[in-house]
N, C-alpha and C positions, 0 to 999 in steps of 0.2 A: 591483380587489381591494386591499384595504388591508393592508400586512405589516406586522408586529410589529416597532417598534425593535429593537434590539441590548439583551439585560439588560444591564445597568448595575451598576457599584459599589455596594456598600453605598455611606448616606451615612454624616458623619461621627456619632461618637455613637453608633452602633448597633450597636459590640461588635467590627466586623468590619475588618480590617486591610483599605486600599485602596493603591492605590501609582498612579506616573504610569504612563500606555501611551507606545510607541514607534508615533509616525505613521505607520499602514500605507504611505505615501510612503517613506520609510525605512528599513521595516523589508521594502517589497519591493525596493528599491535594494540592502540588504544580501544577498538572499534571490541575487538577480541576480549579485552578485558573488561570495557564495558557492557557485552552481552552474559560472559561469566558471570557478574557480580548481579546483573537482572538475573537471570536464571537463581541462582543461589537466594536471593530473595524474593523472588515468587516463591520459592518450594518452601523459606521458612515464615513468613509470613503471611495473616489470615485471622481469621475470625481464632485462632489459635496459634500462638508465638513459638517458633520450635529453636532452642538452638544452632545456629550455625553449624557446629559439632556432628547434633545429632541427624541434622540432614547429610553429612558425606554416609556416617554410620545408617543412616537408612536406606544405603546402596549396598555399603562395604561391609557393614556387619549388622545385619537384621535379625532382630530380637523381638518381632510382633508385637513393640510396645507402641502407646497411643501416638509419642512422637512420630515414629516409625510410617501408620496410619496415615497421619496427617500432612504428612511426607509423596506419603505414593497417591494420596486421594487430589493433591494439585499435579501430578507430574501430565495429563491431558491439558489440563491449562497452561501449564507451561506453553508443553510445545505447540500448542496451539498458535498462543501467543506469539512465540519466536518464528512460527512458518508464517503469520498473518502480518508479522510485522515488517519480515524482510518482504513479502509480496509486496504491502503496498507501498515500504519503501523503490524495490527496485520499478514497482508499474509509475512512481508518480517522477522517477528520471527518468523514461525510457518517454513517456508524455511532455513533459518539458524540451526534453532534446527532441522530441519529432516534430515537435508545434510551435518550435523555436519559442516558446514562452512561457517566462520563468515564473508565471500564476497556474500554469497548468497543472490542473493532477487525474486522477485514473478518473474521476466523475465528470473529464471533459467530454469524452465520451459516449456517455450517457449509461457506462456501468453499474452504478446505482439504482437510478434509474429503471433499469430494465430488470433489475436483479429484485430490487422492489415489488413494481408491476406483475411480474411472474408468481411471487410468492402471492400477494395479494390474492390473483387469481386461483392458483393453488387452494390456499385455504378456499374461495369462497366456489367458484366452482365443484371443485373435487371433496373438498371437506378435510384437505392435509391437515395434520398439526403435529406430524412425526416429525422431529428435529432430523432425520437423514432425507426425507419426503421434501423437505423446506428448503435442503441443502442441494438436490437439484433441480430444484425450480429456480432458487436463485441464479444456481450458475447457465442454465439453459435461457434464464434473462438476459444474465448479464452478455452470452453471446450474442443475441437475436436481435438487440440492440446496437452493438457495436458495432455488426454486419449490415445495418438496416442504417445505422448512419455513415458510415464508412461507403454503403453503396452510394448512397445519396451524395456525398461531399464527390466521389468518381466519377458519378454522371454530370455532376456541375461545367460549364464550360472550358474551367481552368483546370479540373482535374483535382487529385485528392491533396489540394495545399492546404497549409498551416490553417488555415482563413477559414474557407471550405469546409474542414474538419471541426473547428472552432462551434460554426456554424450548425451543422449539421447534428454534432453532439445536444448543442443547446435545443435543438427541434424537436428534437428524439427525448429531451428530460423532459422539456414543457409538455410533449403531449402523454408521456406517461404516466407523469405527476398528475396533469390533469383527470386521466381515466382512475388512477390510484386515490384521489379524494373523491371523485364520485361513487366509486363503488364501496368507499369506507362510509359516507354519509347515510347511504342506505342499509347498510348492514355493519352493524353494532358489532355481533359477536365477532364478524372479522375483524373491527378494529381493535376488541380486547386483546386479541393476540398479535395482531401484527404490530401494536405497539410498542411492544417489548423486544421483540426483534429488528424492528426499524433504529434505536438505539445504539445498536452495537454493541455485541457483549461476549464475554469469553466463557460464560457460565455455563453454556451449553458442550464447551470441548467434550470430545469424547475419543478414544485410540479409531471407532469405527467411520468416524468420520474424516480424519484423517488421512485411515487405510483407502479411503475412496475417494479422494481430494489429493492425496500425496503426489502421485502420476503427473496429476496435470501441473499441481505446482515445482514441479520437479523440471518438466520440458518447459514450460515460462521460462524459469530462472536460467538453462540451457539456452533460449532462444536470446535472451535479454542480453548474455553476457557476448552471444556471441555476434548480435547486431551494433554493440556499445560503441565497437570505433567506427563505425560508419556514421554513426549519430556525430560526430568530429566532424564530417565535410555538412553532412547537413545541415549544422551551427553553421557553414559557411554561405548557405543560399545553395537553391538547388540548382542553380546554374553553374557554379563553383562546384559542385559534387557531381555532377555530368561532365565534367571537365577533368577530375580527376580521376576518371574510371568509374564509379560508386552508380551505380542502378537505382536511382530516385528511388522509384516506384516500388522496387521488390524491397529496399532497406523499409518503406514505412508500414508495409503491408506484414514484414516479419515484426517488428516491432508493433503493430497494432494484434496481431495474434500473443505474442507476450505478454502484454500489457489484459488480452480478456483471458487467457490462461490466470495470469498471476492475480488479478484485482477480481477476477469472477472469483476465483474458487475462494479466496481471501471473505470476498462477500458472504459466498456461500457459509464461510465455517462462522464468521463471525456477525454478519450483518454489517450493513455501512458503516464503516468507521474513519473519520475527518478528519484533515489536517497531518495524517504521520505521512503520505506520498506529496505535500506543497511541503512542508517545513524541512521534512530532512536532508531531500536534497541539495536544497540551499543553506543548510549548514555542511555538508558533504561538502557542495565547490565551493562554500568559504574557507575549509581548511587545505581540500590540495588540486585548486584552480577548477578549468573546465574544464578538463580531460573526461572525457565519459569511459574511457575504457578502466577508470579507478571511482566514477562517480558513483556509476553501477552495483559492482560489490558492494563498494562501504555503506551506499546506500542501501542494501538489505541487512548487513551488520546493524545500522544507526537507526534504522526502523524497525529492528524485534527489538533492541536494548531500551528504545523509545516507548514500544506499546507494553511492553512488560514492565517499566516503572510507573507509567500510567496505571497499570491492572492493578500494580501494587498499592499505589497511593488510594487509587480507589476502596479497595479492601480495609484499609488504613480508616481511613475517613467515616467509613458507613460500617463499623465493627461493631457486632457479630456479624451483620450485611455486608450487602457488594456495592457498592456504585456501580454503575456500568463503564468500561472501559471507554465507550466512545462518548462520552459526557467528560470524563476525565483530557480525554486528548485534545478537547476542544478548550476547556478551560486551561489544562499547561500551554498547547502547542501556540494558541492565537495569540498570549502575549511573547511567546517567545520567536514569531513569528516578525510581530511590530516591531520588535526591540530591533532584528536582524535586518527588516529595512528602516528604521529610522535611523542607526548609527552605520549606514551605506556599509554593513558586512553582508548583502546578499551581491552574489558576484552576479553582474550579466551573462548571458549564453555568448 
């Protein structure tokens, strides 16, 4: 099967501003050092300031001291952080490129949404309020959802287009949103708790959550990268991509599984969290063009390195407390969001 180049710059002459790319070599070099340096500041800072130092020495020569402690008691948060952030970075390019639109992200869907609803229900039906209990209810949302709008954009007369899908997602958040305020209106103690998890938050990391989340975000990120250049002809119209060999249908339908693999379980460990799968990507193809088959990656690199300085500033900000990481990424990410479309560096698809 033959896949579609990477679109291309305007040429010169034709109206349209071009600039140089940063050689995905480089720009994943940077991507690499920029998640080191989150990592390494997540684990020293917190309600308790550890040296730099003594966080390598509380791998490499552990001495049971308080730094030490304070060392191993964030390393779930961490990686929390760095699987939640590469998910919803790679779910909100693998939605951009399938929905041809550069506002989309994993909530177009109605991932949220559903992952919401579900927990909701959970608590108030069942009486859950176990952080692993909560963690698949979300992720059995956030499926039941995206299969139920995905069904629906498939039976529409055109089939599951950009449009359709667009559409669809929106139908599926309005009416679960809807049933989600009604059932919080009447019952109080469900919304004590689901408030705090509607937020987004890393507070909850735990290794056993992960060990059961790991799986799935493992085969996403497997699915994602290996749907990436297909997502190239479908930037070109899917008539164009029927043209060049590329199976419409089966490219959107593996990439709509990726995307509830990667953004469900993301939900699941952390709760809805805004802005890191719309912003990053569009800082990704402002430094090395459209290309999806390097958009992909970088954008799981540029979305852990993204939500782990968020967690951080958060922890900053609200010392001895936390802020919550998804309060935090809405106040960094939405002006740095504006800034990247008002000075035209968000690249078209």
């Amino acid at each position: 099967m033959t896949l579609a180049p990477a679109p291309t710059a305007s040429a010169p002459g034709s109206g349209t501003r071009t600039r140089a790319r940063l050689a995905p070599a480089w720009a994943f070099l940077a991507c690499a050092v920029a998640v080191a340096a989150a990592a390494t500041l997540s684990l020293a800072l917190g309600a308790r300031i550890v040296p730099i130092e003594a966080v390598w020495n509380a791998f490499l020569q552990p001495d049971g001291s308080t730094d030490q402690a304070a060392v191993l008691s964030r390393v779930p948060t961490t990686l929390t952080g760095l699987l939640v952030g590469a998910a919803l970075g790679m779910g909100g390019a693998l939605m951009q490129g399938m929905a041809r639109n550069p506002l989309a992200d994993p909530g177009l869907l109605g991932v949220n949404a559903g992952a919401s609803l579900f927990v909701v229900l959970g608590m108030t039906l069942l009486g859950w309020q176990a952080p692993l209990a909560i963690v698949w209810c979300a992720l059995a949302g956030a499926a039941v959802a995206v299969v139920i709008g995905y069904g629906a954009a498939a039976a529409s007369p055109g089939g599951a287009t950009p449009v359709t899908l667009a559409l669809a997602g929106a139908a599926v958040t309005a009416i679960a949103t809807a049933v989600i305020t009604g059932i919080l209106i009447v019952d109080e103690s469900t919304l004590e708790s689901y408030r705090f998890w509607q937020v987004g938050s890393l507070t909850a990391a735990s290794f056993s959550s992960l060990a059961q989340l790991g799986g799935f975000l493992a085969l996403g990120a497997v699915l994602a990268v290996a749907c990436a250049g297909r997502l190239n002809a479908l930037a070109l119209g899917d008539d164009v991509a029927r043209g060049l060999g590329v199976r419409v249908g089966a490219a959107r339908i593996t990439a709509v599984v990726a995307v509830v693999l990667l953004c469900g379980a993301a939900t699941a460990l952390a709760g809805p969290i805004g802005f890191v799968g719309l912003a990053v990507p569009h800082a990704v193809r402002f430094l090395v063009g459209a290309d999806y088959r390097w958009i992909v990656p970088l954008s799981a690199a540029g979305g852990a390195a993204f939500l782990l300085v968020c967690d951080v500033i958060g922890r900053l900000l609200a010392r001895p407390g936390v802020l919550e990481v998804g309060i935090v990424t809405g106040l960094v990410g939405a002006p740095i969001f504006i800034v990247l479309l008002r000075r035209r560096k968000a690249v078209g698809l």
